[in-house]
Kinemage of the C-alpha trace (Angstrom):
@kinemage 1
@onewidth
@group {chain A} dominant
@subgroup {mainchain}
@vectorlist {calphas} color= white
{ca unk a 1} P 54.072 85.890 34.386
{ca unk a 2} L 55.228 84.646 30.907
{ca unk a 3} L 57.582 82.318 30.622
{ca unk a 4} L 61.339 82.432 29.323
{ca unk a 5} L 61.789 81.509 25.038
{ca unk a 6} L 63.858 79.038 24.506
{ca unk a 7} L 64.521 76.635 21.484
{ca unk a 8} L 63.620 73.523 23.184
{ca unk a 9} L 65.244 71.041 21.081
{ca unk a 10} L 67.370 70.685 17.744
{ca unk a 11} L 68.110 71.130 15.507
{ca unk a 12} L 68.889 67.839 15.068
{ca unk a 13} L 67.815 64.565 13.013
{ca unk a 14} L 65.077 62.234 14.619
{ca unk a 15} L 66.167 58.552 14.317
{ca unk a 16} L 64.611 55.359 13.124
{ca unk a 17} L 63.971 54.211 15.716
{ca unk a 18} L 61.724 56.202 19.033
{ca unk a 19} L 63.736 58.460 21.189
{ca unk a 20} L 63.296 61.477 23.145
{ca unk a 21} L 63.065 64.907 21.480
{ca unk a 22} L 62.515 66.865 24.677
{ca unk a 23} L 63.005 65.922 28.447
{ca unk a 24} L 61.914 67.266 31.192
{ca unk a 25} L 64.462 69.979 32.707
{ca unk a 26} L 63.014 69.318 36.600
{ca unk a 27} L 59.834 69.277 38.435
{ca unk a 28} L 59.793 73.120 39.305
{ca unk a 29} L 59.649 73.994 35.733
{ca unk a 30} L 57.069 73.899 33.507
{ca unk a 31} L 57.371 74.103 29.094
{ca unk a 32} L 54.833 75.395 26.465
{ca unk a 33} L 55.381 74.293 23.406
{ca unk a 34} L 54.159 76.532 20.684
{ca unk a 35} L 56.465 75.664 17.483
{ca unk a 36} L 57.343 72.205 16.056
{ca unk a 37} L 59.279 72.596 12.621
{ca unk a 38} L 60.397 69.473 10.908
{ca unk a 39} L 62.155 69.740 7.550
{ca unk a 40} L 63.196 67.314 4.990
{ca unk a 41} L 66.501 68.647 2.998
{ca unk a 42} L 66.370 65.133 0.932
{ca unk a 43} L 65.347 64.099 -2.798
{ca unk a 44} L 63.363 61.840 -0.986
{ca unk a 45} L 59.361 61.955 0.707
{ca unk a 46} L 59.848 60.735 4.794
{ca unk a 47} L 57.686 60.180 7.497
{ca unk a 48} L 57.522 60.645 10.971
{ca unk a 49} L 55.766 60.202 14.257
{ca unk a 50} L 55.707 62.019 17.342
{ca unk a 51} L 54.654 60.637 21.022
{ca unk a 52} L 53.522 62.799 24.432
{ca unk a 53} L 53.657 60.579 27.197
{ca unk a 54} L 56.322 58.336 29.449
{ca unk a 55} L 60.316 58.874 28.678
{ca unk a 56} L 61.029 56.737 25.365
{ca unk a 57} L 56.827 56.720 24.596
{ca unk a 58} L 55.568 54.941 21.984
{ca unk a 59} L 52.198 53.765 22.991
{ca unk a 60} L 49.241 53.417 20.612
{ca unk a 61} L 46.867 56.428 21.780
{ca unk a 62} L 49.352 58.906 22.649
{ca unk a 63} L 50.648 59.882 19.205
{ca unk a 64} L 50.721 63.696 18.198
{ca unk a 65} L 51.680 62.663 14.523
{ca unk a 66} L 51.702 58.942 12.912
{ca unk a 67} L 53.202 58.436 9.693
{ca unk a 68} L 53.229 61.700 8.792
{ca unk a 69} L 54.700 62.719 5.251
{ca unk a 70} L 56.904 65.514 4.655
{ca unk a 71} L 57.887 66.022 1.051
{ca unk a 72} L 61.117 66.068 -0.660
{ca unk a 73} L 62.996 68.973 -0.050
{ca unk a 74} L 60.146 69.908 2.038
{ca unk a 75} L 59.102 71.009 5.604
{ca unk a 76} L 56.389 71.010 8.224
{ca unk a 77} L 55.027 73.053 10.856
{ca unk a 78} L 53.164 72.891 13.648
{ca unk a 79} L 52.204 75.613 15.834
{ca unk a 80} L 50.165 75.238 19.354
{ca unk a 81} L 50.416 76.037 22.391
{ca unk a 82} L 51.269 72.823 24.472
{ca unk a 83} L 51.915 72.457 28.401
{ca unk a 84} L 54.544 69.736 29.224
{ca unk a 85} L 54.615 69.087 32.713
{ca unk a 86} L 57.494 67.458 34.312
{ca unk a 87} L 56.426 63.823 33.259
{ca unk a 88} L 55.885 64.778 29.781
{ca unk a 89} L 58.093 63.715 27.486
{ca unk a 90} L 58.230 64.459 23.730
{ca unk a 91} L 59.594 61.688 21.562
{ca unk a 92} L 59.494 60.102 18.078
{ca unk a 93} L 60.977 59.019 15.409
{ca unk a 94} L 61.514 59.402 11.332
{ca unk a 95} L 60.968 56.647 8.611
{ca unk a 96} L 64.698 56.550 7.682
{ca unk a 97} L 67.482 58.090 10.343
{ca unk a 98} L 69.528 61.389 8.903
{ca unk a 99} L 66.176 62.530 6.802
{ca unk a 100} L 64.119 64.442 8.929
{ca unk a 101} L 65.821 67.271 11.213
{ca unk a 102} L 62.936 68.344 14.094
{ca unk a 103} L 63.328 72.263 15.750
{ca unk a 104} L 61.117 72.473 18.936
{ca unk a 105} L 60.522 76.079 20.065
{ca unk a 106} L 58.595 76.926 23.026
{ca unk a 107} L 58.902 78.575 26.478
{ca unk a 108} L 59.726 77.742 29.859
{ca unk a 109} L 58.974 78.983 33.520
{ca unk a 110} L 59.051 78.262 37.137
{ca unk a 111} L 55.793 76.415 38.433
């Protein structure tokens, strides 16, 4: 049975420093991720990075994104289809806070 969509997160601006995007809502539910949009509304190039792993991650080897440039005025997308269990966490963080706004769309069901 297919799960519920839901916007998972945001919008709302990723920080400067590492933080979590999306938490886990409990261990009977599952999340598939299938839509990461990150846009840029500034005169100015940023970058960001995005973690799967522990609550706050930031560990070398579990990036999704490093240092990844979105242009001015730009945007980015990312479309997949990812399972988050609940000990999956989704964090990251932008090269300058209030630059980068992150969207996560997705689904969610019952395990």
């Amino acid at each position: 049975m297919a799960g519920t969509l839901k916007r998972i997160a945001g919008p709302a601006y990723l920080g400067s420093s590492v933080a979590n995007i999306y938490t886990p809502p409990a261990s009977t539910i599952y999340t598939v991720i299938r839509h990461i949009h990150i846009g840029n509304p500034t005169g100015s190039a940023a970058t960001f990075t995005l973690y799967v792993g522990g609550t706050g991650g930031s560990t070398g080897g579990t990036e999704l994104f490093k240092a990844y440039t979105v242009a001015a005025n730009g945007s980015f997308d990312y479309y997949c289809s990812m399972l988050m269990l609940s000990t999956d966490f989704l964090s990251g963080l932008a090269s300058a806070g209030s630059t980068l706004t992150i969207t996560v769309e997705g689904e969610q069901g019952v395990v």
